[in-house]
C-alpha positions, 0 to 999 in steps of 0.5 A: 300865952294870949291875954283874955282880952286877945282871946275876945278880940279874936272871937269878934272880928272887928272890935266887937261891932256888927258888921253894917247892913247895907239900907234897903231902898224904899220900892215906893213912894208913900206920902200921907196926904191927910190925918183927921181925928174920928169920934164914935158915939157909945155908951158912956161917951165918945171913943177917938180914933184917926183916919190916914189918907195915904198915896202911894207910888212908884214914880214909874207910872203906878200909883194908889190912895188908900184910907183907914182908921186905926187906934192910933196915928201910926196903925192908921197910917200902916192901914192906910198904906197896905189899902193903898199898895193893894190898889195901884193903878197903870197911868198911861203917860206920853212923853211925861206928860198925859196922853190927853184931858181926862176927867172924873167926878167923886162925891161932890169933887169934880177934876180935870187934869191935862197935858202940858208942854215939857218945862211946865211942871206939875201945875196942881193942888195939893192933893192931887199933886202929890198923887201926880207925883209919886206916879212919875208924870212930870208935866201937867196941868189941873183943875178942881171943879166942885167939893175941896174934900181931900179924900174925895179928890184923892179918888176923883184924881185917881179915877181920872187917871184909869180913864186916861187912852194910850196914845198908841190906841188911838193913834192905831185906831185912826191908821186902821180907818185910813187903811180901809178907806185906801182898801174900799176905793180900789174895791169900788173902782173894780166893781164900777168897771165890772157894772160898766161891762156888763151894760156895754 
């Protein structure tokens, strides 16, 4: 006759443990680039809040910066992070690196990322190595030219980035021109010929 013990053991396999989830992979990169202490002026004093400034990426050439306020550190930082995903960008990237200077002004921040050669690494700030990161590109040089305010440079890197042409756009644009260029000379030989007749 089986012991109440036996009769537990039987009913909950494997000692009584759940079985083990397996971890879900983050599909994004989030990194929180900046956390400041926000105060409002009301009747009878000052009422705190915080402020995140948070990127996130994929690391396969998307990426998007969000900012937010909250009661706490934690909801900012989920605010934030919600904005940010609402908000990724395509990065157009050539061989892991950009495909050429781009620059884009925010505010008082001013910055002028560009191409490097592989090797070189991410040669950045803070703010806007980060973003460059989480995108994915792994070769790059920057430069900030004006105000050091990170939310300001977060925007700025990002606008920089949407301004970044496919390396396939202008390369297809300058093919087109060479291909009418070939096509006008033959035209023009034909219709001299035909001038040349006529006056004969």
């Amino acid at each position: 006759m089986p012991t109440p013990q036996t009769q537990q053991n039987n009913r909950r396999p494997g000692n009584g443990r759940r079985p083990e989830m397996p971890a879900e992979e983050k599909q994004f990169d989030e990194r929180t680039l900046h956390i400041d202490r926000v105060a409002r002026v009301v009747k009878g004093g000052r009422r705190f809040r915080f402020r995140a400034l948070v990127v996130v990426g994929d690391r396969k050439n998307r990426v998007g910066v969000g900012i937010a306020k909250g009661a706490d550190v934690t909801a900012a930082i989920t605010k934030a992070t919600d904005i940010a995903k609402k908000s990724l960008i395509v990065v157009h990237t050539y061989k892991g690196t950009l495909p050429h200077d781009s620059t884009a002004k925010v505010g008082g921040a001013n910055i002028l990322i560009m191409p490097a050669s592989a090797g070189t690494g991410l040669i950045a700030g803070g703010v806007v190595r980060t973003i460059l990161e989480v995108a994915g590109i792994k070769n790059a040089l920057s430069k900030s030219l004006g105000s050091s305010n990170k939310a300001n440079t977060a925007y700025a890197t990002i606008e920089a980035l949407e301004r970044l042409i496919p390396a396939k756009d202008w390369t297809r644009t300058k093919q087109k021109t060479v291909a009418k260029t070939a096509k006008a000379v033959p035209v023009a030989a034909k219709t001299a010929k035909k001038a040349e007749g006529s006056e004969q």
